[in-house]
N, CA, C and O of each residue as an XYZ file, in Angstrom:
444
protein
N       0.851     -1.189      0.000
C       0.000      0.000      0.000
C       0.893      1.247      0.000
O       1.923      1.361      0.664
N       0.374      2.171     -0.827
C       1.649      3.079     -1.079
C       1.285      4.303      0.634
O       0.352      4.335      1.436
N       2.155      4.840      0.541
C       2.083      5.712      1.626
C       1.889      7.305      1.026
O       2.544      7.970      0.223
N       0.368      7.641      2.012
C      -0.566      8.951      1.331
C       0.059     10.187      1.907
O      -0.316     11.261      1.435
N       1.136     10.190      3.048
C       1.097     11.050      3.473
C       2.033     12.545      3.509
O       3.256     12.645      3.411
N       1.414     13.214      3.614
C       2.489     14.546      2.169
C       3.057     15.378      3.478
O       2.289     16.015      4.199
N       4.427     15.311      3.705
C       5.348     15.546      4.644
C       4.946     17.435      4.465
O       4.558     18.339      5.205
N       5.382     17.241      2.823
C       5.746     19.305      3.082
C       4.424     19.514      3.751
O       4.665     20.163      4.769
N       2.710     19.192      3.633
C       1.547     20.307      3.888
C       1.573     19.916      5.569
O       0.946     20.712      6.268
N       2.326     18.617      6.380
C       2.387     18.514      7.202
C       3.217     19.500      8.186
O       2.921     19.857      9.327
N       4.294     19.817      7.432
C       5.222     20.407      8.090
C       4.403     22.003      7.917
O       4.009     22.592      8.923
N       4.252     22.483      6.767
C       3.590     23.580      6.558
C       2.376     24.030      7.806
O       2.305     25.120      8.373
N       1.393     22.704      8.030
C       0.332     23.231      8.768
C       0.697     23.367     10.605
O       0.063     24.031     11.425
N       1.914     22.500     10.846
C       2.502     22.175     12.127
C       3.310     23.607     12.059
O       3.575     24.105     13.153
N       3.739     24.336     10.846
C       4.638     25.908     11.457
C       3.676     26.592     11.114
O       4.173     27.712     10.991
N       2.381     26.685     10.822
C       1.306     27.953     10.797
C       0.267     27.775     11.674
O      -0.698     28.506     11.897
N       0.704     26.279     12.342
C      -0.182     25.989     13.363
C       0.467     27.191     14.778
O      -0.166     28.135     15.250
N       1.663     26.804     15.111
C       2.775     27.290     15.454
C       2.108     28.749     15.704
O       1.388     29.229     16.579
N       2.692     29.209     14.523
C       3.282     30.712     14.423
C       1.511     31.204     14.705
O       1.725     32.274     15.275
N       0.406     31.114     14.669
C      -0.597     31.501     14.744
C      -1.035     31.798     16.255
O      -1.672     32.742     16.721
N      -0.462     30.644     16.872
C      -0.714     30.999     18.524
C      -0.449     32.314     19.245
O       0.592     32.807     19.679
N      -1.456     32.645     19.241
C      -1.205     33.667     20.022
C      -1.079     35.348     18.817
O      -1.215     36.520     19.168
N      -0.857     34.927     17.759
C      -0.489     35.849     16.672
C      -1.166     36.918     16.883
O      -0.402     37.880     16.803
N      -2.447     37.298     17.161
C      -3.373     38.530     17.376
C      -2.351     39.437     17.696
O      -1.833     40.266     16.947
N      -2.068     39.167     19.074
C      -1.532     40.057     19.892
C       0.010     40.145     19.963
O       0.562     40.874     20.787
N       0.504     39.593     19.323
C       1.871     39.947     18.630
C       2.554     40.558     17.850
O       3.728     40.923     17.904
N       1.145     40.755     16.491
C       1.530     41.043     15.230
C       1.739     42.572     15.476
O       1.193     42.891     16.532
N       2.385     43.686     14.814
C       2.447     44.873     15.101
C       2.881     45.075     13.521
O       2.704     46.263     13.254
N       3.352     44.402     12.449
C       3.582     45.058     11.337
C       3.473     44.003     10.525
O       3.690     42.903     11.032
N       3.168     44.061      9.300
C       3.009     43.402      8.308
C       3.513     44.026      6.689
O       2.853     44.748      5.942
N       4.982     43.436      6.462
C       5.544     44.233      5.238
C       5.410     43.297      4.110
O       5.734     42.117      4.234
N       4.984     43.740      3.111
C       4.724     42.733      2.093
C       5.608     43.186      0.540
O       5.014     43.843     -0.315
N       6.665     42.861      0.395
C       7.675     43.324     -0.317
C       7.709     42.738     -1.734
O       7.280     41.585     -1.690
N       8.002     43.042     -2.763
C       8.007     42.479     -4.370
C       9.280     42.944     -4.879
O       9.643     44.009     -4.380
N      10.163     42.363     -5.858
C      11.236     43.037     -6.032
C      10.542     43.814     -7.379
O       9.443     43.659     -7.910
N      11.960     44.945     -7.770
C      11.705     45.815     -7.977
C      11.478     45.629     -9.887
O      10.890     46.394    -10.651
N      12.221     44.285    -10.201
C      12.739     44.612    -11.787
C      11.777     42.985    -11.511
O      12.018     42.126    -10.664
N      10.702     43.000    -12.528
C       9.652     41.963    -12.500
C       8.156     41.684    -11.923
O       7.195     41.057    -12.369
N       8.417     42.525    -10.578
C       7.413     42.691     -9.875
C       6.690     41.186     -9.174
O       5.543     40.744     -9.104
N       7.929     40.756     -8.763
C       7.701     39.313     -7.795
C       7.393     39.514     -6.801
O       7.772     40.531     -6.221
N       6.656     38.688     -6.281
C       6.293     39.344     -4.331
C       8.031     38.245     -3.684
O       8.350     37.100     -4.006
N       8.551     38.951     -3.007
C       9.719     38.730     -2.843
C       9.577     37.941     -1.102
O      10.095     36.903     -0.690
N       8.594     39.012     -0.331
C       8.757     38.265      0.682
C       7.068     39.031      1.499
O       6.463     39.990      1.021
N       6.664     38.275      2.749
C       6.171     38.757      3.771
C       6.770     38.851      5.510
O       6.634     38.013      6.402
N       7.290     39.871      5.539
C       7.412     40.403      6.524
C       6.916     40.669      7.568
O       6.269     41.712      7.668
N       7.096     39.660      8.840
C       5.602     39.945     10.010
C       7.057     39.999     11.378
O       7.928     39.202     11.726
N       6.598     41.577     11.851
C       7.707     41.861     13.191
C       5.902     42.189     14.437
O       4.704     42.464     14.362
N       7.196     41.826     15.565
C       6.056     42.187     16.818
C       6.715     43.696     17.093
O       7.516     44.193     16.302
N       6.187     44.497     18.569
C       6.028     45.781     18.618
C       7.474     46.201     19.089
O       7.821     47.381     19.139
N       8.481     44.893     19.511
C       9.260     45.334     19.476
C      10.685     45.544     18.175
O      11.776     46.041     18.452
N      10.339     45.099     16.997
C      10.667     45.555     15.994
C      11.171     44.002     15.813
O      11.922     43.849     14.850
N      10.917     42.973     16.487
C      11.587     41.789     16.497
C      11.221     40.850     15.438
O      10.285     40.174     15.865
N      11.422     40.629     14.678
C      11.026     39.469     13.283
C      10.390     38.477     13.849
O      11.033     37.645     14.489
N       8.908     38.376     13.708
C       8.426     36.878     14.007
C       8.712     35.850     13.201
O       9.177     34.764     13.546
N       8.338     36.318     11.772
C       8.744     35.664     10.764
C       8.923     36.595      9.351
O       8.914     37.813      9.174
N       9.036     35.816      8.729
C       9.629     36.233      7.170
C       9.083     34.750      6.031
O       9.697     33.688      5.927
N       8.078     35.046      5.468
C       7.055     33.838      4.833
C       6.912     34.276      3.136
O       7.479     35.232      2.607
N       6.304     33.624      2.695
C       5.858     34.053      1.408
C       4.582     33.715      1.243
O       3.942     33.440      2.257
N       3.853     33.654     -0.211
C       2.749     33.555     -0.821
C       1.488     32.626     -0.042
O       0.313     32.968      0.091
N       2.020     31.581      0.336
C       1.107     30.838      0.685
C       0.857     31.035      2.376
O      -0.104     31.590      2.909
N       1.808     30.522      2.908
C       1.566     31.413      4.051
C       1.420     32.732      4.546
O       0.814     32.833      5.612
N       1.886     33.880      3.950
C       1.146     35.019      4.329
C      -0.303     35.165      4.202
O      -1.052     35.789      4.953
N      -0.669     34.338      2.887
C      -2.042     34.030      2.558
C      -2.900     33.463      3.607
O      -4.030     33.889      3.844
N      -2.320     32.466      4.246
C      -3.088     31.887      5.403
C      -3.100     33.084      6.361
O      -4.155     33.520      6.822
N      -1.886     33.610      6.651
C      -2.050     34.548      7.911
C      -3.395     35.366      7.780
O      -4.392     35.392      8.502
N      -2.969     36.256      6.202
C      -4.121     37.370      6.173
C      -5.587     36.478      6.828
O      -6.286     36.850      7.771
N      -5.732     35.411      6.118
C      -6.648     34.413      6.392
C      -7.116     33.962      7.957
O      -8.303     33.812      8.247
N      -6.239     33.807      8.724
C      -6.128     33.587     10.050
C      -6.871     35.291     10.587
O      -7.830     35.335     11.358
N      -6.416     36.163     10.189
C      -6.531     37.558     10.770
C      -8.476     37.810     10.146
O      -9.237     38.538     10.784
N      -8.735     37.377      9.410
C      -9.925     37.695      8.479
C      -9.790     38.846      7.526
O     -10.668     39.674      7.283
N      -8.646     38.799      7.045
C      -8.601     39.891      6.078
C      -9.237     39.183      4.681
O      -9.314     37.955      4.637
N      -9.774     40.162      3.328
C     -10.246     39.362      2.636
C      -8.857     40.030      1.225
O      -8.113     41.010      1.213
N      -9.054     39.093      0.418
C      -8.195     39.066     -0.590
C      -6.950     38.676     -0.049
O      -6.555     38.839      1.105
N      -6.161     37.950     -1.346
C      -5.381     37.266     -0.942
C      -3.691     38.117     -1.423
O      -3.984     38.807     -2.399
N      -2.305     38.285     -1.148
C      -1.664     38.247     -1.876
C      -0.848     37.613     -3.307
O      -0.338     36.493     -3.354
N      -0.861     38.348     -4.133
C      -0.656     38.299     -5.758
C       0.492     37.750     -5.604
O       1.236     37.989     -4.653
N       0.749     36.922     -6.578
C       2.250     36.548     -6.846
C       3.078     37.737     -7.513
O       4.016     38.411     -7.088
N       2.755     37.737     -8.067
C       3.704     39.174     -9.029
C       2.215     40.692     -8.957
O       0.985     40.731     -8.909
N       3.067     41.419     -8.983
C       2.183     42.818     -9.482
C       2.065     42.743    -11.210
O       2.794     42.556    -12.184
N       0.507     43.046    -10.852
C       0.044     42.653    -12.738
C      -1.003     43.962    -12.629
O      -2.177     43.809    -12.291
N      -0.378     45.374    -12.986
C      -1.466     46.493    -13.506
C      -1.790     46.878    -11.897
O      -1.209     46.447    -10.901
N      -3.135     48.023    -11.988
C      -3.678     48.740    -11.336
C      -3.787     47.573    -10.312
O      -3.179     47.482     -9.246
N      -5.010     46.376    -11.040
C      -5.776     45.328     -9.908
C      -4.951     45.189     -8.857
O      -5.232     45.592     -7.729
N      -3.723     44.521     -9.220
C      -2.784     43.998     -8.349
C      -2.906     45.696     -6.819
O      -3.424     45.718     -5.702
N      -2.450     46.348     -7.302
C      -2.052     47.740     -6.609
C      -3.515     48.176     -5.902
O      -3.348     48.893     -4.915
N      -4.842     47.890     -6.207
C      -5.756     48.052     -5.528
C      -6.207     46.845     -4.231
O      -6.676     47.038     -3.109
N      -5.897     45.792     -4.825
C      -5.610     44.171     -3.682
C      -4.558     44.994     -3.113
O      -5.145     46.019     -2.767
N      -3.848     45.063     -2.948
C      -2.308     45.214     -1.988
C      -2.871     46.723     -0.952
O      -2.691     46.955      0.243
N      -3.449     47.368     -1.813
C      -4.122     48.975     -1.308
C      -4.907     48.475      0.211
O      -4.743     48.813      1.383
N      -5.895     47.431     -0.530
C      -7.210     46.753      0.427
C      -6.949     46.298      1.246
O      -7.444     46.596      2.333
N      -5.929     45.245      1.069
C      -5.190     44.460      2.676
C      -4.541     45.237      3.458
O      -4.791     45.310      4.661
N      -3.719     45.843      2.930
C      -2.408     46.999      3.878
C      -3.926     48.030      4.512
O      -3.919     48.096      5.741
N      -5.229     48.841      3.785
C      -5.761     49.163      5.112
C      -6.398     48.387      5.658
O      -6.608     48.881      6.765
N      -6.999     47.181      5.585
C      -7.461     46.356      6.214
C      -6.529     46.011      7.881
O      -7.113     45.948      8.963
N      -5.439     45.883      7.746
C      -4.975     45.330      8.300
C      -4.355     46.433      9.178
O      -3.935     46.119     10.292
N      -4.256     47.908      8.679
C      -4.305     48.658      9.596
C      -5.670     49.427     10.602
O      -5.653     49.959     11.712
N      -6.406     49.260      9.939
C      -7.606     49.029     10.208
C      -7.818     48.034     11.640
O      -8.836     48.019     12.332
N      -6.560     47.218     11.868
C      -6.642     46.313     13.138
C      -5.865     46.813     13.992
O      -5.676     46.206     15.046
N      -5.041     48.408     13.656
C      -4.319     48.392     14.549
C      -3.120     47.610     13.882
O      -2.325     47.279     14.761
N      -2.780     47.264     12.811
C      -1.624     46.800     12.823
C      -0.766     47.278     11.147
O      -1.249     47.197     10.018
N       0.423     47.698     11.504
C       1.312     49.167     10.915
C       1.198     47.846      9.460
O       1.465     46.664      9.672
N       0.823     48.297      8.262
C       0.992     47.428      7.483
C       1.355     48.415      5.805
O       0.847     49.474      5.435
N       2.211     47.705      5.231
C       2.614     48.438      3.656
C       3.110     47.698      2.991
O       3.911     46.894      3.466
N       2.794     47.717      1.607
C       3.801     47.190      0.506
C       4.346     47.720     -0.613
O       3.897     48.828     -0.909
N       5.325     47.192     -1.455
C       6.230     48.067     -1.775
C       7.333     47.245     -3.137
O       7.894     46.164     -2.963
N       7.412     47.939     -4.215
C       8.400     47.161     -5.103
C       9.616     47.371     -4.841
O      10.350     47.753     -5.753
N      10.035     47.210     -3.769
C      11.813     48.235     -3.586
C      12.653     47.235     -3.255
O      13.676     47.592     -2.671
N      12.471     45.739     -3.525
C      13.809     44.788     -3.237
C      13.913     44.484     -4.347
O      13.114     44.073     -5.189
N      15.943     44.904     -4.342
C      16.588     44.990     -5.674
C      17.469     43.667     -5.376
O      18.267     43.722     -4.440
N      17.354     42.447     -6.155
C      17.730     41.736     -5.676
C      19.023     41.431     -6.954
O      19.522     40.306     -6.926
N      19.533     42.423     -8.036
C      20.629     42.306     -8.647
C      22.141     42.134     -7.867
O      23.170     42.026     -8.533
């Protein structure tokens, strides 16, 4: 019998299981970064109030976070036109909207 069981979504849901505890009251910023030449989402950036890095995630998990938080819309893989820039607009106030310092930005030059 072959074996069903898929290590990465295990490991994935055991560190967002993790990192979620308690997350409300931790989160204090949320940077959501794309580099600059392509317009890749490069990274998500989540520090507590003391400027301390909780983590540093990408696409799928920041996705869950916003998700965890009830924000609606998800982050874009790449910036594609206005749409993209009005999603990114919606979450960043959404999420300040909670009280929590949030922006994004094409400025990682990763040449």
């Amino acid at each position: 019998m072959k074996d069903n069981f898929d290590h990465h979504a295990w490991n994935q849901k055991r560190h967002m299981d993790t990192l979620a505890e308690g997350l409300n009251d931790r989160i204090a910023s949320i940077t959501i970064v794309y580099t600059e030449q392509g317009g890749r989402l490069y990274s998500v950036k989540i520090d507590d109030a003391n400027g301390k890095r909780i983590d540093k995630v990408y696409q799928e998990e920041g996705n869950a976070i916003l998700g965890y938080l009830g924000v609606e819309g998800e982050i874009p893989e790449r910036l594609e036109g206005p749409e993209s820039h009005k999603l990114l607009d919606s979450i960043v106030q959404q999420l300040k909207d909670m009280g929590i310092d949030a922006s994004w930005g094409d400025y990682m030059d990763i040449s």
